[in-house]
Each structure stands twice: as structure tokens, then as C-alpha cells.
DSSP file (Angstrom, degrees, kcal/mol; ACC not computed):
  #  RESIDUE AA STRUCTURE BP1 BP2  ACC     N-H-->O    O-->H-N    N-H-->O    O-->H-N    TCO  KAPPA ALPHA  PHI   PSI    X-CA   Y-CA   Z-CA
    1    1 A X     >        0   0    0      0, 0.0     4,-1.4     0, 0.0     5,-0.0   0.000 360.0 360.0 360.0 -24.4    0.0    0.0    0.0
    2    2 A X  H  >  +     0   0    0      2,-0.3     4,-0.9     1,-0.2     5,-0.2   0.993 360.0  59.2 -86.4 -67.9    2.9    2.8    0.9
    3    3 A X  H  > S+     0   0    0      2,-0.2     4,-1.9     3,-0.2    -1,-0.2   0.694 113.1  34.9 -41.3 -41.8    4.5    1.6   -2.2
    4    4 A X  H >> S+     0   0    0      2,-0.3     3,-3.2     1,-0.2     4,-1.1   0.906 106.6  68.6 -95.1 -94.2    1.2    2.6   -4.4
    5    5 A X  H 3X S+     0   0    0     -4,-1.4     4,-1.9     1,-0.3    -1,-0.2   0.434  99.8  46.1  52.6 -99.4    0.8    5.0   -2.5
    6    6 A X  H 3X S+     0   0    0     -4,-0.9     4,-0.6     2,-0.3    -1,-0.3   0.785 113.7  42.7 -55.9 -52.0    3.9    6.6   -4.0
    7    7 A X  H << S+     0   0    0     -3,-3.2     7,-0.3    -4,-1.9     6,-0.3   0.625 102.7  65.8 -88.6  -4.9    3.5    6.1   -7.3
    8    8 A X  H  < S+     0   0    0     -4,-1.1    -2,-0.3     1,-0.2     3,-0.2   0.900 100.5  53.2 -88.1 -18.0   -0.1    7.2   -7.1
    9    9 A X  H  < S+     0   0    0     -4,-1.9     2,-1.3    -5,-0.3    -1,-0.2   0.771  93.8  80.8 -67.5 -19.6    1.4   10.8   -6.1
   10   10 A X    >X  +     0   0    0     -4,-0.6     3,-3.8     1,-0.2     4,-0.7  -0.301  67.1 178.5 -49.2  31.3    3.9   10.5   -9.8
   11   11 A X  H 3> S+     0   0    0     -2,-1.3     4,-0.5     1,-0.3    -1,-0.2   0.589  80.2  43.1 -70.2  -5.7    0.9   11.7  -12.1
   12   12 A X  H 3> S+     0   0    0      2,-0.1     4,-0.6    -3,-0.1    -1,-0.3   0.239 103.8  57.4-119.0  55.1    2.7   11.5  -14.7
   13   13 A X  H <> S+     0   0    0     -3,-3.8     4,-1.2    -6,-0.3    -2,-0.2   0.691 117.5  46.7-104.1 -36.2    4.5    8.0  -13.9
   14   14 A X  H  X S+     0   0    0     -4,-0.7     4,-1.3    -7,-0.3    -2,-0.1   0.798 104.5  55.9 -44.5 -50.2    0.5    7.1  -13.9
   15   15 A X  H >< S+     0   0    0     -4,-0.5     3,-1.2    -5,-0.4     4,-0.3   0.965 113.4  44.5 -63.2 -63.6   -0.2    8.9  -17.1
   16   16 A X  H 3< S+     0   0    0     -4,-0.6    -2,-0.2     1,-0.3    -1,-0.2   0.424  90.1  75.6 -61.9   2.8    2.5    6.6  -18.6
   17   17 A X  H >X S+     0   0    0     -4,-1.2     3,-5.6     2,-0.2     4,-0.7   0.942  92.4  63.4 -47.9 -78.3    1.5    3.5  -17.1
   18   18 A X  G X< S+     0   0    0     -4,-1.3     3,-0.9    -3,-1.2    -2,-0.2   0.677  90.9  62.3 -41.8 -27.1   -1.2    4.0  -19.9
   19   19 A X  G >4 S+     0   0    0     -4,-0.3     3,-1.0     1,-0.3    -1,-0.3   0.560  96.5  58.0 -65.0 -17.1    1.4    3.8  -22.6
   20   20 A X  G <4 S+     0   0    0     -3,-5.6    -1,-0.3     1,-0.2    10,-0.2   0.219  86.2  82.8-103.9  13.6    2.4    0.0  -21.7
   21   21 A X  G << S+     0   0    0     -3,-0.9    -1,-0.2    -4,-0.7    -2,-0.2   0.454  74.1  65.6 -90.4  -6.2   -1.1   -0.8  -22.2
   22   22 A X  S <  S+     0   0    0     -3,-1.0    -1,-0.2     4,-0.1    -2,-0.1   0.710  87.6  87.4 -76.0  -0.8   -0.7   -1.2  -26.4
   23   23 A X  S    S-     0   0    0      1,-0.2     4,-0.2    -3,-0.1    -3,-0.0  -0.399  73.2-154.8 -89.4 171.1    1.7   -4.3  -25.4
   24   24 A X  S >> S+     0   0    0      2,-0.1     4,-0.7     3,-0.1     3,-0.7   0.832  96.2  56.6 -84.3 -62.8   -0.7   -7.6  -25.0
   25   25 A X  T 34 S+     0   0    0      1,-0.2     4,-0.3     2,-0.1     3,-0.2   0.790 112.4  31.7 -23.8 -66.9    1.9   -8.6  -23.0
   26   26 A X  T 3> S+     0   0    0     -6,-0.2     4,-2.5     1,-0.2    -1,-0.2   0.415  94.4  88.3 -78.2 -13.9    2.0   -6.1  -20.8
   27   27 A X  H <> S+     0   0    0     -3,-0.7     4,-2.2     2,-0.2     5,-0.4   0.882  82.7  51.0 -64.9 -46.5   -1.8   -4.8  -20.5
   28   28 A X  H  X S+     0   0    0     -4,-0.7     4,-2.6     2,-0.2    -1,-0.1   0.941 119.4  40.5 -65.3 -63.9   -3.6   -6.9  -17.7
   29   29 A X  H  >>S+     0   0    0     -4,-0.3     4,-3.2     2,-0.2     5,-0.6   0.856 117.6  50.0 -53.6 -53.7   -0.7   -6.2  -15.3
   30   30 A X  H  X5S+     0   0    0     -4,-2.5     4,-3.5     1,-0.2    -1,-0.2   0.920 113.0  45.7  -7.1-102.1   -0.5   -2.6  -16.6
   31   31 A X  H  X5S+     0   0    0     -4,-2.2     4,-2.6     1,-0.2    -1,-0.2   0.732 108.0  51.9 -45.4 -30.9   -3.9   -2.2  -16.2
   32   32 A X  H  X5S+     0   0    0     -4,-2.6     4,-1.5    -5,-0.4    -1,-0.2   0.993 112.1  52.9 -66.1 -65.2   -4.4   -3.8  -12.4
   33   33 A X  H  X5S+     0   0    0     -4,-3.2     4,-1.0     1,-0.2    -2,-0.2   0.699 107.8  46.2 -70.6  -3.7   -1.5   -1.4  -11.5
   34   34 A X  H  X<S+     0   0    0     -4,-3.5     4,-2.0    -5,-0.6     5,-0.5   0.791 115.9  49.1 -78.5 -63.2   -3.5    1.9  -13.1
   35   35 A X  H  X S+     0   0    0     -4,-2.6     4,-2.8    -5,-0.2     3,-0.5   0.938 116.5  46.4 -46.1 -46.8   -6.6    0.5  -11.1
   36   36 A X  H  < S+     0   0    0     -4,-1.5     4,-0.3     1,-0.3    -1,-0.2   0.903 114.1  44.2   1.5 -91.6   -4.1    0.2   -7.9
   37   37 A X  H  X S+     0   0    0     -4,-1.0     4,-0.7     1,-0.2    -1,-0.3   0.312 109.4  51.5 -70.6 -27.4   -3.0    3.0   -8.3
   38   38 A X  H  < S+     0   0    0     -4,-2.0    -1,-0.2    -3,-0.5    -2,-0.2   0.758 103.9  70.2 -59.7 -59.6   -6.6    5.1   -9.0
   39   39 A X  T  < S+     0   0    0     -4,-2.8    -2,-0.2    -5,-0.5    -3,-0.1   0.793 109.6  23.2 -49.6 -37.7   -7.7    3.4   -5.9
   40   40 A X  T  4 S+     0   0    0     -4,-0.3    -1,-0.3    -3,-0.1    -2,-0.2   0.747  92.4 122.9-109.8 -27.6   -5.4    5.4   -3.5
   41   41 A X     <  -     0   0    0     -4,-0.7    -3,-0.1    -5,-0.1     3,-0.1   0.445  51.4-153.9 -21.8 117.9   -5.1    8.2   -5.6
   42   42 A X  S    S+     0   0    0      1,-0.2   -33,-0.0    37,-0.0     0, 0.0   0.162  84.2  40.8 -69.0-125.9   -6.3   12.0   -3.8
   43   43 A X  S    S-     0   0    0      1,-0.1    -1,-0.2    36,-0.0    -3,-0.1   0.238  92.2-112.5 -48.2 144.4   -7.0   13.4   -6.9
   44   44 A X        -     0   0    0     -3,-0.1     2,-0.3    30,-0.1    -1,-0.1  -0.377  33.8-136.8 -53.8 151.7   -8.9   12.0  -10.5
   45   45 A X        -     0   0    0    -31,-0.0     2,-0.4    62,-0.0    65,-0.1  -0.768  21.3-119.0 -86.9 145.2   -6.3   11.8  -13.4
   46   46 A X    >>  -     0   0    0     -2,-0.3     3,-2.0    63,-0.1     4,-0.7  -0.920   6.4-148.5 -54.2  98.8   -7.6   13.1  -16.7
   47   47 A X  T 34 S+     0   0    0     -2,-0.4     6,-0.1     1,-0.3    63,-0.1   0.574  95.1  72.6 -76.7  -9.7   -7.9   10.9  -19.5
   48   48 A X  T 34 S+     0   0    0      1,-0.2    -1,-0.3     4,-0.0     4,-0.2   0.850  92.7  57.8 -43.7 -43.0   -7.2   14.2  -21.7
   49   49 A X  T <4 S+     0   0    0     -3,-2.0     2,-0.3     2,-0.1    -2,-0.2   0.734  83.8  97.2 -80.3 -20.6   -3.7   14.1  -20.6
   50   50 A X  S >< S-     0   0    0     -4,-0.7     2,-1.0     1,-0.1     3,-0.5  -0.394  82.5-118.3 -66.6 137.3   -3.0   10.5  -21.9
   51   51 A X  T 3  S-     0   0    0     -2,-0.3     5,-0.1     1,-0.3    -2,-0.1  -0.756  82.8  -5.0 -81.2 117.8   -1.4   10.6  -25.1
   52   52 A X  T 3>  +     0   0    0     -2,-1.0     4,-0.8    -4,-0.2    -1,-0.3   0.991  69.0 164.7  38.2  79.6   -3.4    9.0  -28.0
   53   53 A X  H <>  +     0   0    0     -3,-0.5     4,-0.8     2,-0.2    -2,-0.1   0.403  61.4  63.8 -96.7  -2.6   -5.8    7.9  -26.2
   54   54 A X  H  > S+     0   0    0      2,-0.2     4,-1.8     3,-0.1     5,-0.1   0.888 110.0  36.9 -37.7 -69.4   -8.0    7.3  -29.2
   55   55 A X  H >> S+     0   0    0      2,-0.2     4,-2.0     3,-0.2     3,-1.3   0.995 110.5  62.0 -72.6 -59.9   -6.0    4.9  -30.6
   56   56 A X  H >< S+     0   0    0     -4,-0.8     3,-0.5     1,-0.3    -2,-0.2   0.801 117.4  30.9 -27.5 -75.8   -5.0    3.3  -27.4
   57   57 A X  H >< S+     0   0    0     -4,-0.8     3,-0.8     1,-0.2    -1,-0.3   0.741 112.1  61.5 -38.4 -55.2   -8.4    2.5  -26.8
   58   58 A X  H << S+     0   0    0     -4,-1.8    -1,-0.2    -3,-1.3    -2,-0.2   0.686 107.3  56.5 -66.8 -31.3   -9.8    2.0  -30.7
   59   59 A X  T << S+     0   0    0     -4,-2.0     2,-0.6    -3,-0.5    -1,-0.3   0.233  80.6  99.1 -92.0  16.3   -7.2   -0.7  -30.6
   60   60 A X    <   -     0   0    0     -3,-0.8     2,-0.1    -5,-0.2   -38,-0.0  -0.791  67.9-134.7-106.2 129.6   -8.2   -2.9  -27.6
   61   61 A X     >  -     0   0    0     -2,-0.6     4,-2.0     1,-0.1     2,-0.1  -0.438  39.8 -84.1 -98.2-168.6  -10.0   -5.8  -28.5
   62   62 A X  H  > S+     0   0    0      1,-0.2     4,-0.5     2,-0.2    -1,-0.1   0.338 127.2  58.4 -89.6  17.1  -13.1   -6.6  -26.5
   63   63 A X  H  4 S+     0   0    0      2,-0.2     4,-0.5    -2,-0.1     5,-0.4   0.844 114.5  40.3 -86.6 -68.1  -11.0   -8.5  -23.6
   64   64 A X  H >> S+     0   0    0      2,-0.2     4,-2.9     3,-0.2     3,-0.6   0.804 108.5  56.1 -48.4 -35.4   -9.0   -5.3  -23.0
   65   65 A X  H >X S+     0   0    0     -4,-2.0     3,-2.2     1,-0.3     4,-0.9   0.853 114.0  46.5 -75.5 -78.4  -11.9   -2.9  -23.3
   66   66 A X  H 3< S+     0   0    0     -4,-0.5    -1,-0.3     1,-0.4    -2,-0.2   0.531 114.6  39.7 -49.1  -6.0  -13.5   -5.1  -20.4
   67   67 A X  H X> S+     0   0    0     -2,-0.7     3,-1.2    -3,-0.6     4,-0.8   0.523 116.1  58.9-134.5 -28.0  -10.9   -5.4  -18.2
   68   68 A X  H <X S+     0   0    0     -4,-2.9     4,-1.9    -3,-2.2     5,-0.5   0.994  92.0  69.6 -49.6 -65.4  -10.3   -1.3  -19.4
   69   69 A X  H 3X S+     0   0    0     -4,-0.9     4,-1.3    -5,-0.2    -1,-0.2   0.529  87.6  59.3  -8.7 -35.4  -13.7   -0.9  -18.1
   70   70 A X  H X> S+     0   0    0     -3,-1.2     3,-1.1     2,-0.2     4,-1.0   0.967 109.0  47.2 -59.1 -73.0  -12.2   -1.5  -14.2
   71   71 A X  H >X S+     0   0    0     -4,-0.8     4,-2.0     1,-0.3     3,-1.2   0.913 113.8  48.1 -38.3 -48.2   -9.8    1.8  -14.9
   72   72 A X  H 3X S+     0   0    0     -4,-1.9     4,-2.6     1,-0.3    -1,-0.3   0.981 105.6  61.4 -65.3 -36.0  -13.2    3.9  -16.5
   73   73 A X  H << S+     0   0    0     -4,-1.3    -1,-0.3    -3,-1.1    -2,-0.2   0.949 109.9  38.0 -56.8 -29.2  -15.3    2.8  -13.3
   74   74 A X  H X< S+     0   0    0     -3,-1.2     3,-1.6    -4,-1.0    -2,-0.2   0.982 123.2  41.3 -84.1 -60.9  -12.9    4.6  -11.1
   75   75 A X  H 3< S+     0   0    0     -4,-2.0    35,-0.2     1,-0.3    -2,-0.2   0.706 110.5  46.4 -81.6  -8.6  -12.2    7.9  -13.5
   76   76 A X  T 3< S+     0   0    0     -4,-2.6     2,-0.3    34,-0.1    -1,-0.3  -0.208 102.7  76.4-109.9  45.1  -15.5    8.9  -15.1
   77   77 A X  S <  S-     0   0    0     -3,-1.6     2,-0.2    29,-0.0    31,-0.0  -0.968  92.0 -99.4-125.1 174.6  -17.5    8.8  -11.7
   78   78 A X        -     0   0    0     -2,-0.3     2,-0.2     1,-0.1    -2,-0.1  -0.381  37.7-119.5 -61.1 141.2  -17.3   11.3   -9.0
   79   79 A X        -     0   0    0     -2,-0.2     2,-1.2     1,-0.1    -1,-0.1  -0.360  28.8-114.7 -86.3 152.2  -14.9   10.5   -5.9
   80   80 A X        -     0   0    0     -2,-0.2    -1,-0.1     1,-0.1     0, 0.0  -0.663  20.5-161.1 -80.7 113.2  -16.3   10.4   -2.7
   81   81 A X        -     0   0    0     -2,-1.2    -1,-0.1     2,-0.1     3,-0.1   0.519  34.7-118.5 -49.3 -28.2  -15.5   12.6   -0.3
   82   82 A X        +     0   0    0      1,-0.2     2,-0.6     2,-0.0     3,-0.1   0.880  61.7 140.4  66.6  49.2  -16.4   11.3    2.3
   83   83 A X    >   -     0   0    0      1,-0.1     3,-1.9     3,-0.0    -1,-0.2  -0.887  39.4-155.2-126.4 106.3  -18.8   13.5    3.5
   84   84 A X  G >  S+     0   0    0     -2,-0.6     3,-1.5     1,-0.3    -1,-0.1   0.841  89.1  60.1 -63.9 -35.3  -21.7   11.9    5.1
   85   85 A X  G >  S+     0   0    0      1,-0.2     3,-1.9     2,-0.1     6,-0.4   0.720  81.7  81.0 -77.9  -1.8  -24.1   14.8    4.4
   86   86 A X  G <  S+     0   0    0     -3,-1.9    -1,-0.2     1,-0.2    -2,-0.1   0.373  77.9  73.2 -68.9  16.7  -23.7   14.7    0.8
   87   87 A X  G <  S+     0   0    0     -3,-1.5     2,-0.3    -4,-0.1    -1,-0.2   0.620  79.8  87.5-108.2   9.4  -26.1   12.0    1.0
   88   88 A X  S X> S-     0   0    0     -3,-1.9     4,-3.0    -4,-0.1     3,-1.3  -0.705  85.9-119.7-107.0 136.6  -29.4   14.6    1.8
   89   89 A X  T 34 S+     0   0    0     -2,-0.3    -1,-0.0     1,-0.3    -3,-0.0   0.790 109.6  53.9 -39.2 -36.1  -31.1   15.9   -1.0
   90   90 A X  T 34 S+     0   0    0      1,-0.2     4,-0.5     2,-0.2    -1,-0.3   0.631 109.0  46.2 -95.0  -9.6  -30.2   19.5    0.2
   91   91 A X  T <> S+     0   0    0     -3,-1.3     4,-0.7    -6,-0.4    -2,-0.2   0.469 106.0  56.2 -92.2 -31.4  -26.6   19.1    0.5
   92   92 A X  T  < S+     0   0    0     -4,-3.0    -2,-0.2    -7,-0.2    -3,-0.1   0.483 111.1  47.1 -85.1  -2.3  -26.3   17.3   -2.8
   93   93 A X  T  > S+     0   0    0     -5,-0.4     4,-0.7     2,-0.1    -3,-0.1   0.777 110.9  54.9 -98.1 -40.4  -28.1   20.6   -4.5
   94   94 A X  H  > S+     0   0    0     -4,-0.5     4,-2.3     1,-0.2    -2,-0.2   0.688 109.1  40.0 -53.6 -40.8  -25.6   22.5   -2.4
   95   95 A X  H  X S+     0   0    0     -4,-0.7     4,-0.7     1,-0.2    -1,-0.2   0.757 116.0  62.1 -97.3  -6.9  -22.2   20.5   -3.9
   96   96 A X  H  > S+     0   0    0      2,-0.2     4,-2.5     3,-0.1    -1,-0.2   0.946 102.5  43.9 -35.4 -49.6  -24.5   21.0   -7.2
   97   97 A X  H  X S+     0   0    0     -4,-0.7     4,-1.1     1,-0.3    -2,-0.2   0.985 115.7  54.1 -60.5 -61.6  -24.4   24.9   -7.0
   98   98 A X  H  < S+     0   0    0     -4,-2.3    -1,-0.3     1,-0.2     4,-0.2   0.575 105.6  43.7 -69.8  -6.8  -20.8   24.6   -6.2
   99   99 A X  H >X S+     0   0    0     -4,-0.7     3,-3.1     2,-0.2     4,-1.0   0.888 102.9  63.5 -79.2 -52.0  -19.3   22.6   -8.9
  100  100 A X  H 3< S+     0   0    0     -4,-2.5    -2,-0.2     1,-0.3    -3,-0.1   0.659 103.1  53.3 -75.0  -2.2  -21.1   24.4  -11.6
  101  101 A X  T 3< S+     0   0    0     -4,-1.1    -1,-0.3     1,-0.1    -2,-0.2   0.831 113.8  45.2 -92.1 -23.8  -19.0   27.7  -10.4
  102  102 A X  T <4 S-     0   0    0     -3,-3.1     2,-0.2     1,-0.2    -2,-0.2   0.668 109.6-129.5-106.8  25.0  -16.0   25.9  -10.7
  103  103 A X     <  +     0   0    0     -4,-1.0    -1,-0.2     0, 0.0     2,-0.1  -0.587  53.0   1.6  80.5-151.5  -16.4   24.1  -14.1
  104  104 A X        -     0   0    0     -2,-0.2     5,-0.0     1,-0.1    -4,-0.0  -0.346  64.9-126.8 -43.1 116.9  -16.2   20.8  -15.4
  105  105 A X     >  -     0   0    0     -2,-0.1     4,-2.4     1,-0.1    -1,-0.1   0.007  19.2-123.8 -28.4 148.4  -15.2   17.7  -13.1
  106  106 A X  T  4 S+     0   0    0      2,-0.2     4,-0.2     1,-0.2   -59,-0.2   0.626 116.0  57.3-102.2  20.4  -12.8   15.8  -13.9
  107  107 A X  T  > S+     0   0    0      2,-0.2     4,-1.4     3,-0.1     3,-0.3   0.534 111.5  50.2-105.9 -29.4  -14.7   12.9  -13.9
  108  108 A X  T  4 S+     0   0    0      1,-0.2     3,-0.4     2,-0.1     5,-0.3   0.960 107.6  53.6 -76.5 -35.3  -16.9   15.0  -16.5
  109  109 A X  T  < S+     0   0    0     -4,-2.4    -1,-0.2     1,-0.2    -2,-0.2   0.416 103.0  53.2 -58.6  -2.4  -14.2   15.7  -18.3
  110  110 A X  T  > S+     0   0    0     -3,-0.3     4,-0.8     2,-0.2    -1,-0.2   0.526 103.6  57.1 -19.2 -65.7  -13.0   12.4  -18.8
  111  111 A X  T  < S+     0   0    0     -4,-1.4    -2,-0.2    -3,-0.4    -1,-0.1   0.008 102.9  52.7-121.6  74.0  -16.0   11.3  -20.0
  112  112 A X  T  > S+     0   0    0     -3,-0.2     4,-1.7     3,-0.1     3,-0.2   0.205 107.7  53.7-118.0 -30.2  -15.9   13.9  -22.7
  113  113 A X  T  4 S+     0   0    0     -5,-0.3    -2,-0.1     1,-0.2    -3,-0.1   0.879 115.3  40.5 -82.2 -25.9  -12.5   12.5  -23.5
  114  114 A X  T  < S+     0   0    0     -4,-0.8    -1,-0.2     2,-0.2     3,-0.2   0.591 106.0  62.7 -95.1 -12.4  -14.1    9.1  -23.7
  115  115 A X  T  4 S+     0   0    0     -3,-0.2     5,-0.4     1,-0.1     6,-0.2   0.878 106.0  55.0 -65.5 -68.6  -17.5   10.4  -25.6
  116  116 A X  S  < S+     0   0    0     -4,-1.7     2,-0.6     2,-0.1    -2,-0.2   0.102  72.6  99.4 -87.1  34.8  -15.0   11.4  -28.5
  117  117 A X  S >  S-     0   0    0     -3,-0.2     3,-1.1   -64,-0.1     4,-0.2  -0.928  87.8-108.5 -91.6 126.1  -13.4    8.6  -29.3
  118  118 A X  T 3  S-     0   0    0     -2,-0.6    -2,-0.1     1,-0.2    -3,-0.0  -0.382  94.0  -3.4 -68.3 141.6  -15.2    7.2  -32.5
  119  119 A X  T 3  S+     0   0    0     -4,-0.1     4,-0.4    -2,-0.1    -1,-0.2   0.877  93.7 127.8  59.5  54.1  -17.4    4.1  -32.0
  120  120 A X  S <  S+     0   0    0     -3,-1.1    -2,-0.1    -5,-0.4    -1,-0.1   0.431  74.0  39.1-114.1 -11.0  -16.2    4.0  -28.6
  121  121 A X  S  > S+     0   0    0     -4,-0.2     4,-3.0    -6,-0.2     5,-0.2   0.600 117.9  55.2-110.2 -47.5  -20.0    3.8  -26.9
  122  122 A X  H >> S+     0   0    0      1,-0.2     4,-1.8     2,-0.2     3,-1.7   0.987 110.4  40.7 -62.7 -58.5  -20.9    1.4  -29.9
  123  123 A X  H 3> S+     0   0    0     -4,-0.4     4,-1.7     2,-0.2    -1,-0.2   0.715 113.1  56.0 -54.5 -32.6  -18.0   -0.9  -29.1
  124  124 A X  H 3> S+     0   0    0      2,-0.2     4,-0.9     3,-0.2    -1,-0.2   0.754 114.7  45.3 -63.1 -50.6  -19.0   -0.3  -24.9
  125  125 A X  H <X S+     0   0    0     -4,-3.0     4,-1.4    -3,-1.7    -2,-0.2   0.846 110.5  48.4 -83.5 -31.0  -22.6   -1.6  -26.1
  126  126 A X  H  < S+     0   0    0     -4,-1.8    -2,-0.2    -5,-0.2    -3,-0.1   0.859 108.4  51.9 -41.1 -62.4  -21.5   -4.4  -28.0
  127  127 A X  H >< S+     0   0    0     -4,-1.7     3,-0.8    -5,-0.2    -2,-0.2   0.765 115.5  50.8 -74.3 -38.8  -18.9   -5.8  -25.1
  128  128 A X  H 3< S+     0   0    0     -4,-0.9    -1,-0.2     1,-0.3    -2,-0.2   0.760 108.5  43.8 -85.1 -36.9  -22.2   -5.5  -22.8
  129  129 A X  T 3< S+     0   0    0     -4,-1.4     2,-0.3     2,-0.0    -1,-0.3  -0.037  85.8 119.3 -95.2  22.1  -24.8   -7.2  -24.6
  130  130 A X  S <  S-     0   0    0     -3,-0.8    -3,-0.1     1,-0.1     4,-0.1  -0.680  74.0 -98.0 -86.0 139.7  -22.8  -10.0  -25.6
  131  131 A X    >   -     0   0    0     -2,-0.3     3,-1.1     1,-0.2    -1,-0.1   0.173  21.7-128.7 -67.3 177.6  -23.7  -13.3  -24.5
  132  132 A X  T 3  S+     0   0    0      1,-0.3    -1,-0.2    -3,-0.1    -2,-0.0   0.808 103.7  71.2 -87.7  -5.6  -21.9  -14.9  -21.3
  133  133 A X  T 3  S+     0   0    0      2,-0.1    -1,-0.3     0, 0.0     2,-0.3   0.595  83.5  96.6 -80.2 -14.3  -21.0  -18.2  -23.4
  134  134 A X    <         0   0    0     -3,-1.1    -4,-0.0     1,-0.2     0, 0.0  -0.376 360.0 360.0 -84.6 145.4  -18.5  -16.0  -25.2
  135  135 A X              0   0    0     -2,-0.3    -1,-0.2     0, 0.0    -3,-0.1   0.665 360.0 360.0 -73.2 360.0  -15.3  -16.1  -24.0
């Protein structure tokens, strides 16, 4: 944990983590140490800041896009604060109010980054409705 930790404070030893995800080889572990590493993380990383993240992506065949799919759960929702009153109607209106003065999330932006990658939603729907006998 210390160790992760460590590296999750690196953001861009994290951004480049993403780059050892074209190898085959290299992807599952890759990608469990981005999730890792997300997990302990203070702040979201931006999937803007990944370099060809288009291609990266466009090029994952549907094993990798699912087991991508861990990494996307963590960066396009909001993190939890840990604030127990965000869970009342009038406090959740409250951290409304206050986001929209400071702009985009980065969990919205993120998925904006992930919106415009082409056929990236088709491919998303594809991998989801597929039957469970498929490997």
C-alpha cells in the first residue's frame, strides 16, 4: 500500500502507465496497477492528458476494453468525499451549486475525452450485450 501510494502521487508515472497498455503482453498487469494505483489516488487523473488515447483505446479488442472498463469505473465517476451529508437531498443541491461555479469535473471531463473517441460507446454496447458463453 505505501508503495502505491507513492507512485499514485507520480501523475505523470500514472499517465505513462497507460502507454504500456498497447503491449498484449503487458496490458492486464498494466492495467491492475493503473486500477491500484486510482484506488489510493487524492485526486482524478484526466484521460485528456493521456497521449493517443484514441488509438489506445480503438485498438483494444473486446477482452481489453472489459478489463479497461475497471480503470473507467474509477475515472468517469465522481470521488467520494467522504462526507456523510452529501447523501441529503439539500446538500447534494448544495455541492451542485458549487461545482457548476468551478467548471467541469474531472470525472466529466473524462468522460468527454471518452464520448469522442469514435465508436467508442458502440463498441461499450457491443462488449455488454454480448452473450456470457463468449469467452
Amino acid at each position: 500500500e505505501g508503495v502505491t501510494k507513492r507512485l499514485a502521487e507520480k501523475n505523470d508515472f500514472v499517465i505513462f502507465l497507460f502507454t504500456l497498455m498497447t503491449s498484449k503482453k503487458t496490458f492486464l498487469q498494466t492495467a491492475t496497477l493503473i486500477e491500484d494505483i486510482l484506488g489510493v489516488k487524492k485526486e482524478m487523473i484526466r484521460l485528456d492528458e493521456v497521449p493517443n488515447l484514441s488509438s489506445l483505446v480503438s485498438n483494444f479488442d473486446q477482452q481489453q476494453l472489459a478489463n479497461f472498463c475497471r480503470i473507467l469505473a474509477v475515472t468517469i465517476s465522481e470521488m467520494d468525499t467522504g462526507n456523510d451529508d452529501k447523501h441529503t437531498l439539500l446538500a447534494k443541491n448544495a455541492q451542485q451549486k458549487k461545482s457548476l461555479s468551478l467548471g467541469p469535473s474531472a470525472a466529466e471531463i473524462n468522460q468527454a475525452a471518452l464520448l469522442s473517441i469514435p465508436g467508442f460507446v458502440e463498441r461499450l454496447c457491443k462488449l455488454a450485450t454480448r452473450k456470457v458463453s463468449e469467452s
